[in-house]
N, C-alpha and C positions, 0 to 999 in steps of 0.2 A: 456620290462618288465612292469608287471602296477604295480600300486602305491602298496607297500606293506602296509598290514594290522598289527597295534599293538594292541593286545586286552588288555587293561589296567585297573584300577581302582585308584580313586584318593588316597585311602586310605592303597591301596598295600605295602607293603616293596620293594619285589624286582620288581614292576611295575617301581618302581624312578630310577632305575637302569638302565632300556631299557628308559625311559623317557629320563633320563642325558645325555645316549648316541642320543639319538637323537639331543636333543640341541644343544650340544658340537659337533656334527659331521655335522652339517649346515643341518640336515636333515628336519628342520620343513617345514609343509606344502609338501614334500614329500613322508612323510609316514602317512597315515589315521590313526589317534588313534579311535581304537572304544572302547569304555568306558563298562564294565562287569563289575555290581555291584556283590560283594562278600557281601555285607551286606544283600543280597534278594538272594544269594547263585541263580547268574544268571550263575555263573561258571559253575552250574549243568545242566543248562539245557539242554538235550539228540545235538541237534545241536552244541553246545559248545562243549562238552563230545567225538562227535565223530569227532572232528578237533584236539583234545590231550587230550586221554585217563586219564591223569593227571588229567584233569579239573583246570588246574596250569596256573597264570598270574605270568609275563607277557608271550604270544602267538603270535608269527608274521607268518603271513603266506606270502607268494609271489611266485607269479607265480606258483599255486598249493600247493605248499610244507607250511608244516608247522613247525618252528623252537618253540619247545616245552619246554625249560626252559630256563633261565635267561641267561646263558653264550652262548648258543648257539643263543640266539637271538640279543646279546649283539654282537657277534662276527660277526654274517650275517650286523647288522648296521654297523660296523666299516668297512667290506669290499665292502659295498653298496656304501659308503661315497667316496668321492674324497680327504675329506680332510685325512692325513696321521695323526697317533697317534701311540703311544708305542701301541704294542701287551700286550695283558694279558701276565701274569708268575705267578708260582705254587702258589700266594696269590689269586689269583680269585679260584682257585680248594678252598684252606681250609678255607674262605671264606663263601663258601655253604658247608662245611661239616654239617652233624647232628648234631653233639655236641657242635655247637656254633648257632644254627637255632634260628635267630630273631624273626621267628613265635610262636615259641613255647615260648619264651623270653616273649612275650605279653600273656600269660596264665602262665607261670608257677607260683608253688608258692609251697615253702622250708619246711612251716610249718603252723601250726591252724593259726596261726595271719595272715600269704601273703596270704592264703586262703580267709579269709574272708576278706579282703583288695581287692583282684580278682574278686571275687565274687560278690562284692559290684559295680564294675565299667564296664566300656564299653565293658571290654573282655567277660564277662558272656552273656552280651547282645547282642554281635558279635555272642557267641556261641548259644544261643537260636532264634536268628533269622534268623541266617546263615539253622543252622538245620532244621527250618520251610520249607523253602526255597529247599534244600536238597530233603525232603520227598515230598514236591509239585512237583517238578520233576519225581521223582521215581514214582510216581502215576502214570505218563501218558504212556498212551499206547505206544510211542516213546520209554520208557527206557526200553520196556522189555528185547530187544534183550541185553541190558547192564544191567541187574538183580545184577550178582555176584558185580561191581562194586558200584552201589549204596548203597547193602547190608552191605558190607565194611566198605562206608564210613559212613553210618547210626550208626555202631556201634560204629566207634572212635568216631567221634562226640556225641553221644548219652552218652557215655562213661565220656565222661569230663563231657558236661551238669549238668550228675549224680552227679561227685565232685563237683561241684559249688553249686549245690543244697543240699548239705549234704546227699545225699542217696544212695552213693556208695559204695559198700564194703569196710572196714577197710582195706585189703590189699590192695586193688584197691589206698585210698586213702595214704598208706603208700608207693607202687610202686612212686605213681607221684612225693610224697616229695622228694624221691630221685632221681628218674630222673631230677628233680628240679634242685636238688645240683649239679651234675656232671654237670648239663648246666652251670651254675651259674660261676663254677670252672673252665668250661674250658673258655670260654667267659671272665672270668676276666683273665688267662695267655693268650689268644689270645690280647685282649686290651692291658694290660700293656707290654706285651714283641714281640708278633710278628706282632703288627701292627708297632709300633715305629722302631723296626731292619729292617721292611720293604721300611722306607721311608730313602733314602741314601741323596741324595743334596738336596731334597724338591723344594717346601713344598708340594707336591705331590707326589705320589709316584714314578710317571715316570718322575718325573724332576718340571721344570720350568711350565708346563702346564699338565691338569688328561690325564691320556691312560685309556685304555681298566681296566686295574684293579681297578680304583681309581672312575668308575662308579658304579661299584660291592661295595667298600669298603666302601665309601659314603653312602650310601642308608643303607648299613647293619650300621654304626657308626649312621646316625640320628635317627633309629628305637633304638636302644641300649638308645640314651641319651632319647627319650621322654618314654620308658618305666620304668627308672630310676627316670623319675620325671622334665623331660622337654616338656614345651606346644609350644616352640619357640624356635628358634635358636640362638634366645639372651639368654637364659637358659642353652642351650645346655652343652656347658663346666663348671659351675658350678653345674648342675646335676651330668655328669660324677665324678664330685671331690668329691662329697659326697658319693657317692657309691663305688667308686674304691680309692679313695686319691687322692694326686694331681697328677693334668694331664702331661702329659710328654709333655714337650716342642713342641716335633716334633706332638703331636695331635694337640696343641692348632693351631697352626700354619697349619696344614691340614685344624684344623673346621674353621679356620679365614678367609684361601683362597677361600672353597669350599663357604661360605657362603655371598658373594659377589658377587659372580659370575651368570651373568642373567638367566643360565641355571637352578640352584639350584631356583633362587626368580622364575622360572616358574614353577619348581615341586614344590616346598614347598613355596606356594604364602602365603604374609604375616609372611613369615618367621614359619609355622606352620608346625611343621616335623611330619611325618607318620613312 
């Protein structure tokens, strides 16, 4: 087999997820990371595009094939590896459900105040240059045969832009509030009740050392605490406690293990979470 390919970005959410796995499963220097800036929306480019239609990091390809979102690439690294770890279990599925998506975590916003709190910071400026990016692609003669795709995403994206900018329809911007809130809401019962029931002997969830779901769970937990209002991992749990209350015993002790550990200080170097 040759060296599999992980196509990454340092600033990714669920890239830290296939990252961890690699670390934790001795895989460095086995698998090629090739780095896809999303901030120059390189995701887009027609060559990316037709290796996963998604246009979605993390992307591992090997031996031809290409494993096209986070659990399936998660899962391809753990059976790659020699070394043995828990398998996932149905916390890696709800995990990545939609109604707790840490992507959208870093754009949403409740009401006129998150809005222009948003709007003011790096997510507006992800979304307008991400977008630039987008449409630079869609230009070239390479996407035509991908047309409906790029049109697509030209609109979602083009779409928020609009809320950022204050000049999108009054519905438009009443829909997002609440899509907002229903994130918000389930994200906070996912946090408080079915992260903490999930972790049984700890302080991970598969025991004494992370498995397959605690690469997943990590990466979405450090995006949660820096959109909350953490620049570090030393922040980390006292962000969480201001936005949710205090922390349940069994997180603090998850973030305390996770954040010691050399895999985590090589994703998140300087202790800076994405």
């Amino acid at each position: 087999m040759s060296q599999p390919a992980l196509y990454t970005f340092a600033l990714s959410i669920w890239s830290a997820a296939g990252e961890l796995a690699v670390y934790e499963l001795d895989l460095e220097g086995k698998v090629e990371f090739k780095q896809t800036n999303l901030l120059e929306g390189q995701n887009f480019n027609p060559e990316f595009v037709k290796i996963n239609e998604n246009a979605s990091l993390p992307t591992l390809v090997a031996d031809g094939k290409a494993y096209k979102n986070t659990t399936d690439v998660v899962d391809f690294l753990a059976s790659y590896s020699s070394k043995k770890v828990a398998p996932k279990t149905a916390i890696t599925k709800v995990v990545h459900e939609d109604n707790i998506d840490p992507n959208f975590a870093f754009v949403a916003a409740r009401d006129d105040a998150e809005l222009a709190a948003v709007a003011a910071g790096f997510a507006n400026v992800f979304t307008v240059t991400r977008l630039g990016g987008l449409k630079k692609y869609a230009a070239t003669p390479e996407a035509e045969p991908l047309k409906a795709f790029y049109d697509a995403k030209i609109e979602s994206i083009s779409g928020l832009a609009a809320i950022f900018a204050g000049q999108a329809p009054e519905a438009a911007k009443v829909g997002f509030f609440g899509a907002s809130k229903n994130l918000w809401d389930a994200i906070t019962v996912f946090y408080t009740e079915t992260l903490p029931a999930s972790i049984t002997e700890g302080p991970f969830i598969a025991g004494a050392e992370p498995g397959v779901d605690d690469y997943h769970v990590a990466a979405w937990l450090a995006h949660i605490a820096l959109v909350v209002g953490a620049a570090k991992d030393t922040e980390g749990l006292a962000a969480l406690e201001k936005r949710f209350g205090p922390v349940n015993p069994k997180i603090t002790a998850y973030w305390n293990a996770w954040s010691v550990r050399d895999s985590w200080k090589k994703v998140y170097p300087g202790g800076s979470i994405h």
